[in-house]
MIKEDREN-669987 format. One record per atom (N, C-alpha, C, O): residue number from 1; residue in three letters; chain; x, y, z. Coordinates in Angstrom, 1 decimal. Last residue first. Example, Ala and Ser with C-alpha at 12.3 -4.5 7.8 and 13.67 -1.06 7.14 Angstrom:
! residues 2
PT, 2, SER, A, 12.8, -2.2, 7.1
PT, 2, SER, A, 13.7, -1.1, 7.1
PT, 2, SER, A, 12.9, 0.0, 7.9
PT, 2, SER, A, 13.4, 1.1, 8.0
PT, 1, ALA, A, 13.2, -5.7, 7.8
PT, 1, ALA, A, 12.3, -4.5, 7.8
PT, 1, ALA, A, 13.2, -3.3, 7.8
PT, 1, ALA, A, 14.2, -3.3, 8.5
! end
This chain:
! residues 57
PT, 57, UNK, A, 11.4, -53.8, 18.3
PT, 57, UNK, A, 11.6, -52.9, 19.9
PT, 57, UNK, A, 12.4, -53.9, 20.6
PT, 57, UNK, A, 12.7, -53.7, 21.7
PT, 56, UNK, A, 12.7, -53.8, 14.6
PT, 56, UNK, A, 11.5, -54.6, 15.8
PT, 56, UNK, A, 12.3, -54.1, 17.3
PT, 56, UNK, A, 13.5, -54.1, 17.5
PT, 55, UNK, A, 12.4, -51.1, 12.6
PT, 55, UNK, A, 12.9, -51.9, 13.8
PT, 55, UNK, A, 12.6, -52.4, 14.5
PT, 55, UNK, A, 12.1, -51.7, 15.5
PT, 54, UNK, A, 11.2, -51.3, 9.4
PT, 54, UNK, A, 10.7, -51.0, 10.7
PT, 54, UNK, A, 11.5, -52.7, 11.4
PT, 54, UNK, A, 11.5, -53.9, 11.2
PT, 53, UNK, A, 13.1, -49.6, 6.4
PT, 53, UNK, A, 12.4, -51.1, 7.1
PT, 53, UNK, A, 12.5, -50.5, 8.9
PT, 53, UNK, A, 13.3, -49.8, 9.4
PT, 52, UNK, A, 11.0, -47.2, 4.7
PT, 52, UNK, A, 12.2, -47.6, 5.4
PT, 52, UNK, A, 12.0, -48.5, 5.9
PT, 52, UNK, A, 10.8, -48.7, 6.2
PT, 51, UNK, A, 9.3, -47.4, 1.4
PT, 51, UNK, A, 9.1, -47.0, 3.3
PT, 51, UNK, A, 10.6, -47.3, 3.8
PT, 51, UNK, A, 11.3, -47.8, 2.9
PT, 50, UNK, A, 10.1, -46.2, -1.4
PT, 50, UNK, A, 9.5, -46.9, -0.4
PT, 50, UNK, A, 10.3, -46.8, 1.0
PT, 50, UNK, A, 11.3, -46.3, 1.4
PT, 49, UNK, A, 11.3, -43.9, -3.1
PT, 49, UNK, A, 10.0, -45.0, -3.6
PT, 49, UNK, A, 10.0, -46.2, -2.6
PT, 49, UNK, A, 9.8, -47.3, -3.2
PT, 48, UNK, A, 9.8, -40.4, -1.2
PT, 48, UNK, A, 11.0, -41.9, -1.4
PT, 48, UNK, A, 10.2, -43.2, -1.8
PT, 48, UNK, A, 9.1, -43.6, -1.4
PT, 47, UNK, A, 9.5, -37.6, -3.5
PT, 47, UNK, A, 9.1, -39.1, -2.0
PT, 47, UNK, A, 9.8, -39.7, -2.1
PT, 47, UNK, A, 10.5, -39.8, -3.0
PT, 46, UNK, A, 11.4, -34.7, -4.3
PT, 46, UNK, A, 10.9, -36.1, -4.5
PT, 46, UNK, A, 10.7, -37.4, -3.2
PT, 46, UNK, A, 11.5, -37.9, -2.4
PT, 45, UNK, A, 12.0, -32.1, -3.3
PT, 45, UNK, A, 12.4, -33.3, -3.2
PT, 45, UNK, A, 11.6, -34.3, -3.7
PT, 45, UNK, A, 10.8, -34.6, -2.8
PT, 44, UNK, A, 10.0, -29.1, -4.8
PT, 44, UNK, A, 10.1, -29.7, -4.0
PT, 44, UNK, A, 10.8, -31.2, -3.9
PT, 44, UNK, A, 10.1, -32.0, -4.6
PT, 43, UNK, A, 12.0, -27.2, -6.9
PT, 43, UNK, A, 10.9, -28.1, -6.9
PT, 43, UNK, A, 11.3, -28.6, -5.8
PT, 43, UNK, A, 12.5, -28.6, -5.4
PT, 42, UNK, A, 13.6, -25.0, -7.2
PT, 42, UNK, A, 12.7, -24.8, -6.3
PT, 42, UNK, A, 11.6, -25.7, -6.8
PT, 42, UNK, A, 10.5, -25.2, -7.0
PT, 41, UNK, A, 17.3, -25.2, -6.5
PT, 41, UNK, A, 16.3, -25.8, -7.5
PT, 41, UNK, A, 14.6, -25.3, -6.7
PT, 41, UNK, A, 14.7, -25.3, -5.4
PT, 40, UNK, A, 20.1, -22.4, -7.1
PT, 40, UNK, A, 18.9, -23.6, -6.9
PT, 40, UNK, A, 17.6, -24.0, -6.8
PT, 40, UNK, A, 16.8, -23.1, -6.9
PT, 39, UNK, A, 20.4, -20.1, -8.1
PT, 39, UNK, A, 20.5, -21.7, -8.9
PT, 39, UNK, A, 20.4, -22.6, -8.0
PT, 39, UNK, A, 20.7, -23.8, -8.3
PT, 38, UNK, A, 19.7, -17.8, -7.0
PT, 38, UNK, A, 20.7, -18.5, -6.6
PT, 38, UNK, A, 21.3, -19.5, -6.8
PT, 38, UNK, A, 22.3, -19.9, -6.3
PT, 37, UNK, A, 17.5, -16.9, -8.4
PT, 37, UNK, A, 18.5, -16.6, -8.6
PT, 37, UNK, A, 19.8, -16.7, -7.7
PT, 37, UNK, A, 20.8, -16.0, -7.8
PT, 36, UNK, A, 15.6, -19.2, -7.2
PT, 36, UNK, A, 16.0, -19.8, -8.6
PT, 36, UNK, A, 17.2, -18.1, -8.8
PT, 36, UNK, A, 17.8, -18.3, -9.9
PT, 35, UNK, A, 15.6, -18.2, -4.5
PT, 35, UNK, A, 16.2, -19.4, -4.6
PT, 35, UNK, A, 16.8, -19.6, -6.0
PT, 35, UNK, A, 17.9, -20.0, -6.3
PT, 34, UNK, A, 14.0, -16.0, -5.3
PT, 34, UNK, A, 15.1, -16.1, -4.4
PT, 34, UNK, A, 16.1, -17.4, -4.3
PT, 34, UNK, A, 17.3, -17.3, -4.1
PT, 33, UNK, A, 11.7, -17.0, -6.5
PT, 33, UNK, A, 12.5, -16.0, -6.8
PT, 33, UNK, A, 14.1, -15.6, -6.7
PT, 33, UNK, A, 14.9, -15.2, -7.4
PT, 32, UNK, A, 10.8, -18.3, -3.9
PT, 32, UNK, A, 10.9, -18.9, -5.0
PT, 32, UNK, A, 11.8, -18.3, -6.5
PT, 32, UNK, A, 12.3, -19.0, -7.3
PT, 31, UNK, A, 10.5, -16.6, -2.2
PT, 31, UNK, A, 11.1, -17.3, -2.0
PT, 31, UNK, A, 11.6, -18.3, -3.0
PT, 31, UNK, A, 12.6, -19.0, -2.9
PT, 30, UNK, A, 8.4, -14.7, -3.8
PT, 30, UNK, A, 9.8, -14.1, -3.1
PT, 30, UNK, A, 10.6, -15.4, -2.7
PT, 30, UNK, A, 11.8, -15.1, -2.9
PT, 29, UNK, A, 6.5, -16.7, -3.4
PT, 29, UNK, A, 6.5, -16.0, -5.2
PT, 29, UNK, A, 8.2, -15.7, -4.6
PT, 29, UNK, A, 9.1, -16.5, -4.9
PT, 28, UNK, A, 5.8, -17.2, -1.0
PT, 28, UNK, A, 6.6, -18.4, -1.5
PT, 28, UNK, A, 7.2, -17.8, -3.1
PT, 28, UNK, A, 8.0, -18.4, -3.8
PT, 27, UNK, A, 4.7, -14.9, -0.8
PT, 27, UNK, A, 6.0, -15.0, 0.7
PT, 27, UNK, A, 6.2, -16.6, -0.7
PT, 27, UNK, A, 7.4, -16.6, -1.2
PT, 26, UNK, A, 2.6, -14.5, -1.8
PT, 26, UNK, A, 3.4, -13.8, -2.3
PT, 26, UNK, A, 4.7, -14.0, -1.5
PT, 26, UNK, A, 5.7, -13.2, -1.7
PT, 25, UNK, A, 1.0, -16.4, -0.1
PT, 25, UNK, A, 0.7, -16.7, -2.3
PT, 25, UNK, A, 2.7, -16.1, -2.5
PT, 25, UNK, A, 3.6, -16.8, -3.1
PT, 24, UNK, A, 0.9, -15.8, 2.4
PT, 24, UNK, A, 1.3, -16.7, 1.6
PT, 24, UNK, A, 1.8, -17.1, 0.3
PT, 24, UNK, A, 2.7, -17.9, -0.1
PT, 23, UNK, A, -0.7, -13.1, 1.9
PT, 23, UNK, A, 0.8, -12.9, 2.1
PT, 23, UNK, A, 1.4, -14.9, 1.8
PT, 23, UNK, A, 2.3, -15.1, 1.0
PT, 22, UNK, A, -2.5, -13.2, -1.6
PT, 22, UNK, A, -2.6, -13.3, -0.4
PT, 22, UNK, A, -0.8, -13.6, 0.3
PT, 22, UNK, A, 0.0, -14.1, -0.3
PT, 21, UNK, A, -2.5, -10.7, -3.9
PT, 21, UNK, A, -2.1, -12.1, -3.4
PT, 21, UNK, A, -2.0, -12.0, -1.6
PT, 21, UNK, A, -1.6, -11.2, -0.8
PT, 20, UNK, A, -1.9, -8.3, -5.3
PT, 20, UNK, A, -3.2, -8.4, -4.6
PT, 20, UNK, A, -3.1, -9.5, -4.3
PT, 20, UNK, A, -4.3, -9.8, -4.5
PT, 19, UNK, A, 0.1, -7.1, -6.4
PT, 19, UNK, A, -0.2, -8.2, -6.9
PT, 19, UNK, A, -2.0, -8.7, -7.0
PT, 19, UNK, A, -2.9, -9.1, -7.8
PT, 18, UNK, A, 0.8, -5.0, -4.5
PT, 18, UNK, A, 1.6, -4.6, -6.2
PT, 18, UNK, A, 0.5, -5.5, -7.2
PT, 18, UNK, A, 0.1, -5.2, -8.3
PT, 17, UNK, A, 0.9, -5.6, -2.1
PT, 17, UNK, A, 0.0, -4.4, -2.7
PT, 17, UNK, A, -0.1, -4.7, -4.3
PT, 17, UNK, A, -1.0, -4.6, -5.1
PT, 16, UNK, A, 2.2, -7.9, -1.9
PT, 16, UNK, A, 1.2, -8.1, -1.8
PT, 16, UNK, A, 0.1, -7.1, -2.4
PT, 16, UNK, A, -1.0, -7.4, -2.9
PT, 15, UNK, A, 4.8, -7.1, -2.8
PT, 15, UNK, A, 4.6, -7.3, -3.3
PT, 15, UNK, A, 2.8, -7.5, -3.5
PT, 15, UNK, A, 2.1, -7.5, -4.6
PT, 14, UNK, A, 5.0, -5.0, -0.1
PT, 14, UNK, A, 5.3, -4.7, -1.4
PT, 14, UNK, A, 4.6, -5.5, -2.1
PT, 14, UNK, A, 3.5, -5.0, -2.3
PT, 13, UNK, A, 5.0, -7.3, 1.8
PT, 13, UNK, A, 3.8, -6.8, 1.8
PT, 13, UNK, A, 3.7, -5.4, 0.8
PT, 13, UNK, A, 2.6, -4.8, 0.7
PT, 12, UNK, A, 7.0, -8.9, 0.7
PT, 12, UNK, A, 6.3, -9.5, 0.7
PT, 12, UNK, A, 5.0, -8.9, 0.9
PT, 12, UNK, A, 4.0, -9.4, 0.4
PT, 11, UNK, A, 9.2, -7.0, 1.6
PT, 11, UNK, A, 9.3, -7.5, 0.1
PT, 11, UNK, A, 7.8, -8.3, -0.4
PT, 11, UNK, A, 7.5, -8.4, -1.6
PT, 10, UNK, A, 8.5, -6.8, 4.3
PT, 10, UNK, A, 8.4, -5.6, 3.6
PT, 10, UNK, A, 8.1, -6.0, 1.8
PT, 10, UNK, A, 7.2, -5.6, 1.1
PT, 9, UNK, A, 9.4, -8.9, 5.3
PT, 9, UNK, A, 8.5, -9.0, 5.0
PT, 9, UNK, A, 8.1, -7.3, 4.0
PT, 9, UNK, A, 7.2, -7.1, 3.2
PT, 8, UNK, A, 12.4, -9.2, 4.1
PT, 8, UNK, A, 11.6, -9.6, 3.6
PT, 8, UNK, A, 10.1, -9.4, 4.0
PT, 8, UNK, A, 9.3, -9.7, 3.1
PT, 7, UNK, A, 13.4, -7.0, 6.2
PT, 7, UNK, A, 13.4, -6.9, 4.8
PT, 7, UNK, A, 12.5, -7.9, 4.0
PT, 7, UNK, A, 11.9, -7.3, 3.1
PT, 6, UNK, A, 12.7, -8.2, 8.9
PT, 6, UNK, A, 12.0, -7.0, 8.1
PT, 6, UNK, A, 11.9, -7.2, 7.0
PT, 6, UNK, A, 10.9, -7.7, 6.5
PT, 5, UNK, A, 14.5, -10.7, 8.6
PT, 5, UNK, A, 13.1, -11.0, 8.4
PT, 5, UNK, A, 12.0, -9.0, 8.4
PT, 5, UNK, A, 10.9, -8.8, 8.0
PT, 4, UNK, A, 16.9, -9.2, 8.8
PT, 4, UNK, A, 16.5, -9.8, 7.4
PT, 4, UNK, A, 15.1, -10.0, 7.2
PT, 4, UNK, A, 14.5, -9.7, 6.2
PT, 3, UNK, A, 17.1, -7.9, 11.1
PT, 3, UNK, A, 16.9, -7.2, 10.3
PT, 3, UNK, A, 15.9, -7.9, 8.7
PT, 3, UNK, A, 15.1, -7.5, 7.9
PT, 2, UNK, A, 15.2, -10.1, 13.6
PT, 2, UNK, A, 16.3, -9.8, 13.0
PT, 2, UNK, A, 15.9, -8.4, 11.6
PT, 2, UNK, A, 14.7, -8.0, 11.4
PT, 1, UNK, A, 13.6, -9.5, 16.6
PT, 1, UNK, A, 13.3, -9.7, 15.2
PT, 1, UNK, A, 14.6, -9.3, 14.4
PT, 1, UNK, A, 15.0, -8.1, 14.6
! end
């Protein structure tokens, strides 16, 4: 186990006390956190507005 994934879960079961959120709720709160002070974006990609064309075998 690397050091970083301690530090984060520690940040996560910190936060879990602090909040009372389930480790999920509070592992995407930290990651989401994490990202927007790094400027970028934490909306998920957008779908693609259609299918890709299927290669006949």
């Amino acid at each position: 186990m690397s050091s970083g994934n301690k530090k984060l879960k520690r940040l996560v079961r910190e936060r879990m006390e602090r909040t009372g959120e389930r480790y999920t709720t509070a592992l995407a709160a930290i990651q989401r956190e994490h990202a927007a002070s790094r400027g970028q974006s934490t909306e998920a990609p957008a779908p693609p507005t259609e299918a890709p064309p299927v290669t006949p075998r």
